[in-house]
Each structure stands twice: as structure tokens, then as C-alpha cells.
C-alpha positions in Angstrom: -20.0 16.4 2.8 -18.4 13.1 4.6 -15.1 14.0 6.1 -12.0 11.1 4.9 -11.5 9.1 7.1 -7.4 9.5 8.4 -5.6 6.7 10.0 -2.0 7.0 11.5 0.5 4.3 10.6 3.4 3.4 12.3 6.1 1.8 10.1 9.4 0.3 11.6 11.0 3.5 11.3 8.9 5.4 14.2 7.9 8.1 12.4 4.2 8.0 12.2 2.6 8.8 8.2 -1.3 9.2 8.2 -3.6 8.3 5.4 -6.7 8.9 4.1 -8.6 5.4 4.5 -10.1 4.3 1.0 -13.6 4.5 1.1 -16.6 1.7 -0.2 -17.2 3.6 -3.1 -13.8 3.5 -4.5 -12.7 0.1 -3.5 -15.8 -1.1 -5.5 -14.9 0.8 -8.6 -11.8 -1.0 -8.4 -13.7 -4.5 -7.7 -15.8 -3.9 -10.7 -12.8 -2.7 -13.0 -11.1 -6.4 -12.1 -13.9 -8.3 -12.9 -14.6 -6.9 -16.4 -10.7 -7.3 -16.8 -10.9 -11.3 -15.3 -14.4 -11.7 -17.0 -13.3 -10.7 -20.7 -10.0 -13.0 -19.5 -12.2 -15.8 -18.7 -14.7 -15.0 -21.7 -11.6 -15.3 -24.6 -10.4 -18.5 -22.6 -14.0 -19.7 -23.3 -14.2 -19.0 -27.0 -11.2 -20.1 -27.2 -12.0 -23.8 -26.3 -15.7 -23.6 -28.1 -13.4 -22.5 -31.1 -11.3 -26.3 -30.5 -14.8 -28.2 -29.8 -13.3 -29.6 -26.4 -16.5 -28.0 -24.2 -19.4 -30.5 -24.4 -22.9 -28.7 -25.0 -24.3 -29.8 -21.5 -21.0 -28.5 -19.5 -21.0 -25.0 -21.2 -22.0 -23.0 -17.9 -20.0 -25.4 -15.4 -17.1 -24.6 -17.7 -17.3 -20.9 -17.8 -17.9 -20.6 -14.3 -14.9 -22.4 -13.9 -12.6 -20.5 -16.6 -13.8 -17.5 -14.1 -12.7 -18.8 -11.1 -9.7 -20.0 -12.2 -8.2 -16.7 -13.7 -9.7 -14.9 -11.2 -7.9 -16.2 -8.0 -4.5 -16.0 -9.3 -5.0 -12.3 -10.6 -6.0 -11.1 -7.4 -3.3 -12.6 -5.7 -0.6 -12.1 -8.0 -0.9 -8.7 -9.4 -1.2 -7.0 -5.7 2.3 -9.1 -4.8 4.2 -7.8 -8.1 2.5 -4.3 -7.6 2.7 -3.9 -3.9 -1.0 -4.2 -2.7 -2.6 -3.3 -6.0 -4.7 -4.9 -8.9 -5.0 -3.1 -12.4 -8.6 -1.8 -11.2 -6.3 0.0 -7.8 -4.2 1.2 -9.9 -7.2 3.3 -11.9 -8.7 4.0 -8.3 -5.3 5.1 -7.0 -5.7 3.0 -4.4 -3.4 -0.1 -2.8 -3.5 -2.1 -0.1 -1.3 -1.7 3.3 -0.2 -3.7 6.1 -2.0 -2.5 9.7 1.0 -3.1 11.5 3.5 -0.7 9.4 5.2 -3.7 7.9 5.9 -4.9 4.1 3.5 -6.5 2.7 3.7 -10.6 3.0 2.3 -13.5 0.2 0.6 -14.8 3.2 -1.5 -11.9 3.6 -2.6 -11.0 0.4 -3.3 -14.7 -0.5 -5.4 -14.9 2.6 -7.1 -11.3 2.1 -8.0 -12.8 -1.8 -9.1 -16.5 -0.5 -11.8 -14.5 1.8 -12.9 -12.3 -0.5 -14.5 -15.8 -2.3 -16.4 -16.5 0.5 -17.9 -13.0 1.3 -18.4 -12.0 -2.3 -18.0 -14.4 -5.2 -19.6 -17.7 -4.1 -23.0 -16.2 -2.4 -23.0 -13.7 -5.4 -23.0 -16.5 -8.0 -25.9 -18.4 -5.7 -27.6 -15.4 -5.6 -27.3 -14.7 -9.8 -28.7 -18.1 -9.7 -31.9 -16.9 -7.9 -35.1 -19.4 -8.7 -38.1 -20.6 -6.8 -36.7 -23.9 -6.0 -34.0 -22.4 -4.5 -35.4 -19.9 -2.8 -34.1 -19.9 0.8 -30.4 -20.7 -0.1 -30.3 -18.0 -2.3 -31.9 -15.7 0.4 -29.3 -16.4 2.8 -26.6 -15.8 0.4 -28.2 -12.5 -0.7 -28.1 -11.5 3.5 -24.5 -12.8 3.5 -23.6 -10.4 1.2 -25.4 -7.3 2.6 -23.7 -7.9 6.1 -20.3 -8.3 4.6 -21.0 -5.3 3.0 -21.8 -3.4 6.1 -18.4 -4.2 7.7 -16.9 -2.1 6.1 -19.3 0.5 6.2 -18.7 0.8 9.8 -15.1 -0.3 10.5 -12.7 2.7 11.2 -10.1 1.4 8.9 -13.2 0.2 5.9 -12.3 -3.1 6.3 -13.8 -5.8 4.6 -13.6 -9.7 7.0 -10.3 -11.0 4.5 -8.6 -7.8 5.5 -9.4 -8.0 9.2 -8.1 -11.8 9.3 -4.9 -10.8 7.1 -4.0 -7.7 9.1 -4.4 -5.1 6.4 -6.9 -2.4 4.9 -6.8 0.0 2.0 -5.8 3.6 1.7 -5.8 6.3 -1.2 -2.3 6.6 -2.7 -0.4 9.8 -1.1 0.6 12.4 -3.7 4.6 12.2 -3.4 5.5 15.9 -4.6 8.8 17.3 -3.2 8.2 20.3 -1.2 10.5 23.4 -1.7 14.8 22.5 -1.0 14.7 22.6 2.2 18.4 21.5 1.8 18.8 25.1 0.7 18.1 26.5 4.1 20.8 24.0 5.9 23.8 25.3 6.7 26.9 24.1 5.1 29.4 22.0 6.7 32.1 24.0 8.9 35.7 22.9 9.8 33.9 22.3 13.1 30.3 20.0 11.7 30.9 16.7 10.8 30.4 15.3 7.2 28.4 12.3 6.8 28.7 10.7 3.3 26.4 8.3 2.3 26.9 6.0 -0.6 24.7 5.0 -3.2 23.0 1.9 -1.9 22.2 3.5 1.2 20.1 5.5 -0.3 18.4 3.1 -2.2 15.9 2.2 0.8 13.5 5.5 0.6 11.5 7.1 -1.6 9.9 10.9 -2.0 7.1 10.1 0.8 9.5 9.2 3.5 11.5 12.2 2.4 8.6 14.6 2.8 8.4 12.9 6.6 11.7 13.6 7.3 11.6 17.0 6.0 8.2 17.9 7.7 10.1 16.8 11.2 12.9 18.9 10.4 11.2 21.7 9.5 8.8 21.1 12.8 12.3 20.8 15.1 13.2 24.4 13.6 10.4 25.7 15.0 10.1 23.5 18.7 10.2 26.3 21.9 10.1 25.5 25.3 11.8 23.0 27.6 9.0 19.9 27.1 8.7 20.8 23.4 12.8 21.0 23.1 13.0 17.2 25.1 10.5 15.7 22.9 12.6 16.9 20.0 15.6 15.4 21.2 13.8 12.1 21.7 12.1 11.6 18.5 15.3 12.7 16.8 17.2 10.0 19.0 15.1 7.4 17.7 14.6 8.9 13.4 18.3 8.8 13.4 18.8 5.2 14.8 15.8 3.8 12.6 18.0 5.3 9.6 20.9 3.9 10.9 19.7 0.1 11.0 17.2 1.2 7.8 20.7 2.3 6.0 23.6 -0.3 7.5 25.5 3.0 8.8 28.0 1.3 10.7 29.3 5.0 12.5 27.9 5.7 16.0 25.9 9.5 15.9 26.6 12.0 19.1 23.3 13.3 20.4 25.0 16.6 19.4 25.5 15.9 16.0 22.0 14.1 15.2 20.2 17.3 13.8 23.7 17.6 11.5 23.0 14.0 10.2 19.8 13.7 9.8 20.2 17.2 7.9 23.3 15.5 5.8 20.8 12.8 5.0 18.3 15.0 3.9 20.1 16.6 1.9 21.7 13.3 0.1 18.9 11.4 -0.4 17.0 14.3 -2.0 19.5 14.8 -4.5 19.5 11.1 -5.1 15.9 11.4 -5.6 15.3 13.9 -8.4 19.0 12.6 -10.3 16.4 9.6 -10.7 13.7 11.3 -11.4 15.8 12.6 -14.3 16.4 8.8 -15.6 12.7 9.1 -15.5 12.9 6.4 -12.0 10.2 7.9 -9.7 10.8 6.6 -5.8 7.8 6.8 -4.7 7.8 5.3 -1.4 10.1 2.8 0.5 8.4 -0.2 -0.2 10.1 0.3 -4.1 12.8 -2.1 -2.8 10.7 -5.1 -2.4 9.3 -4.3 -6.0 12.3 -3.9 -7.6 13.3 -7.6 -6.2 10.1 -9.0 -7.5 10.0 -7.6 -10.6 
């Protein structure tokens, strides 16, 4: 059995996540699932004017090819912007569409990453549909256009297709956000002598369950760090988690090196109860990008 493929991203906080890569066979799944969804689309628009009488006879197939394109560019492009990197048929595939560099997602990617995708898969698939003897060599090289676009991502380490290696971004399976144990419950309480970090409200609006779990799997990896290189390496990640929340989080207090395990623990702690009371109001964080959604929606 074929092994997932992992990949380790590097988001603006520092602290690498790794993914499993989405393979061939479940991004087409998803391609199919969006055509049938664009294709009945474009088939109702069509029966719709046949119903008017505003399609001549002689322009019925120029017209339907049309209607197709039409609804299908905009769908693409639009329903991965208001769902963060996903279409209706990556949503079934659990599937969705990341940035290579660690970054949000921008229009300018996924616009690009959509445009391509007619020109390796649409356009020389229609040409090839339209297979005939007079045609013979066009239709040929469209059918050999398609089969080496299909091989790039057979072989690329990320599975990515031409669009996403010119926008800068490839596919991976959704992660599963489930909250481990509390590990709030094994922190110690604040003394007379710890400090107490408070958070308020809309600083913990900027991450979501799988960040968390991060966090939480350093913290519980820190617990367990022995030796001088292991303890310095500790120290220096942890330097640079609790800066990236800082900035992340507008936390306008400096943090001693002696009290960064205290607030990233304080943190923990907050934004995990923050969490689950909206998982209560039935708002699942998922992830950090939920932000950026929220704004679009």
C-alpha cells in the first residue's frame, strides 16, 4: 500500500504543521463532483433560454459550450475565495487548497491556479471530445497535452498540477481538528510569585483548534526536553512561539525569557476555553485562517 505523502509547512508563526499531500485520485473526485455541479448549472441555464426561444437552431452547441464556460470560471474562482481554498466537490473530498509559502491565501492565486487549469484541462479536453478524422492531428496533440499535464502531478512531491506551481500553492487532505486531553489541567496555577497574563476576547479570535493542538504538542514536547542542546533548542523555539503570538495577538506587554513557558501556558489555557465556549454556540474554529472567512462572508 502507497505511503501519504507528508509535507511540512511553515506559516508566519514558525511553528512548522505537516500535512498529508492530496493525492490524484481525490483531487479528481473533486474535479468530477464540480463539473456535474457546473454542467447541470450550465444545462438549466440552457433550457432555460430554449424555453424563451432566444438560441437559434444552428448556434445550439456554440451556446452550450459557452453557458459551460461561463459558469464554470467564476465557480472555481469564487467558491475557493469565500471557502478558503475549496469548491463544493473539496468540500465532499475533504480536501482544500493551501498557500506553499505558509501564507493566506490571495485572489491572485486562486484566480491564476483556476485560469490555468483551462488550458491544461478544459480547452484540449473539449478538442479532444470533438475527436474526427479531419481533425485528426490537433485533436492528437490535445489528447498528449492532457496525459503530460496529468503526469505532473503524478510525480511532483507536493501533486501539483502546472496552475498550482505558477500560483504558489498545492492541495492537502483537511487535518482532523479534535482537542486532545486538557492539558490546561496539568499546568500549574498561578502563585503570588507567576505572573498572570489575561487575554481579552479579540485576541483570541486569531486561532483555531489546529493551531492549538500545535501549541499544545510543543508544550507537551518542552515537558519532556533533557539535556543541555535539547534544553537550548527549547528555549529558542519558545523565544520565537511566544513573539509570533505576540505580533499574531497585538500583546503590547514585553515577555521575560523566564516567564515565556508561564505565558505561552496562560495562553494555552485561554484560548482553549475560548474554543470549546464556541464550540457550545455550535462556532467550530477550525483553523486560523477562519478570520479571513469570517471577513468575506
Amino acid at each position: 500500500m502507497t505511503q501519504p505523502k507528508l509535507d511540512r509547512l511553515l506559516p508566519p508563526e514558525g511553528v512548522p504543521l505537516y500535512f498529508r499531500v492530496a493525492g490524484v485520485g481525490a483531487r479528481m473526485a473533486a474535479q468530477f463532483a464540480d463539473i456535474l455541479i457546473t454542467g447541470v448549472g450550465a444545462v438549466a441555464l440552457f433550457l432555460l433560454l430554449l424555453a424563451i426561444d432566444v438560441v437559434p437552431p444552428e448556434a445550439l452547441i456554440a451556446v452550450a459550450a459557452m453557458l459551460f464556460f461561463v459558469i464554470r470560471i467564476p465557480y472555481y474562482a469564487a467558491s475557493e475565495l469565500v471557502w478558503n481554498g475549496q469548491t463544493i466537490g473539496k468540500r465532499m473530498m475533504k480536501i482544500k487548497v493551501v498557500s506553499a509559502d505558509g501564507q493566506a491565501l490571495t485572489t491572485q492565486s486562486l484566480v491564476v491556479r483556476n485560469l490555468m487549469k483551462e488550458a491544461e484541462i478544459f480547452l484540449p479536453g473539449t478538442l479532444v471530445l470533438t475527436l474526427n478524422a479531419e481533425a485528426l492531428i490537433p485533436s492528437l496533440i490535445s489528447l498528449a497535452w492532457i496525459l503530460g499535464v496529468v503526469a505532473v502531478p503524478v510525480f511532483n512531491k507536493r501533486s501539483q498540477r502546472l496552475g498550482d506551481i505558477v500560483a504558489g500553492t498545492y492541495v492537502i487532505h483537511l487535518p482532523k481538528p479534535i482537542l486532545l486531553p486538557d492539558m490546561s489541567k496539568a499546568i500549574k496555577p498561578a502563585t503570588a510569585t507567576q505572573p498572570r497574563f489575561q487575554f481579552l476576547t479579540h485576541q483570541l479570535e486569531h486561532y483555531g483548534t489546529f493551531e492549538l493542538q500545535t501549541l499544545e504538542g510543543f508544550l507537551r514536547g518542552a515537558a519532556r526536553a533533557t539535556g543541555p542542546e535539547a534544553h537550548k533548542r527549547k528555549k529558542e523555539t519558545m523565544a520565537a512561539i511566544v513573539e509570533q503570538v505576540r505580533r499574531k495577538i497585538d500583546y503590547a506587554d514585553a515577555v521575560r525569557p523566564e516567564d515565556q513557558l508561564a505565558f505561552l501556558e496562560a495562553f494555552y489555557k485561554a484560548q482553549r476555553a475560548f474554543l470549546e465556549q464556541r464550540q457550545l454556540f455550535g462556532d467550530k474554529r477550525a483553523d486560523k485562517f477562519h478570520a479571513e472567512a469570517d471577513k468575506q462572508g
